[in-house]
C-alpha positions, -999 to +999 in steps of 0.1 A: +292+176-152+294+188-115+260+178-094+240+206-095+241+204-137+223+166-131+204+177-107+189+210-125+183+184-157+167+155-137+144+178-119+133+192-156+129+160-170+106+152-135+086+182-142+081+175-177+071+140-175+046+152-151+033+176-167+025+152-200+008+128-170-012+157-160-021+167-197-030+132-206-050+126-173-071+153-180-078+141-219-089+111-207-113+127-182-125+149-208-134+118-227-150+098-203-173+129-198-180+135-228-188+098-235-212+099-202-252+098-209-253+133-186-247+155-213-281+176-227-291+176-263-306+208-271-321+219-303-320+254-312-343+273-338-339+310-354-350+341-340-372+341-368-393+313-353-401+325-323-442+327-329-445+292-335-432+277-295-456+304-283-483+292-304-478+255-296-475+264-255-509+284-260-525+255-276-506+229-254-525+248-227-558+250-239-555+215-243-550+206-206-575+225-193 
């Protein structure tokens, strides 16, 4: 094998492994985001329901003053 054939296969092999570096670095961010308390719960209810949150506020309302 002349030096440019080792070359061209060590540089490959250098952007490969750094490439599975980069991927896994970024899977491990994703986790430690995702295990993080700043993430929002949010409950979600049908279109179907939308009188009764406008009902509640109205009362809720009524309530404070």
């Amino acid at each position: 094998m002349n030096q440019k054939t080792k070359s061209l296969i060590y540089f490959s092999c250098f952007v490969l492994a750094s490439f599975f570096y980069y991927i896994m670095e970024q899977q491990d961010e994703f986790q430690e985001q995702f295990q993080s308390k700043t993430y929002v719960e949010a409950d979600f209810q049908d279109a179907d329901d939308l009188e009764e949150p406008l009902e509640d506020f109205n009362n809720l309302e009524e309530d404070q003053k």
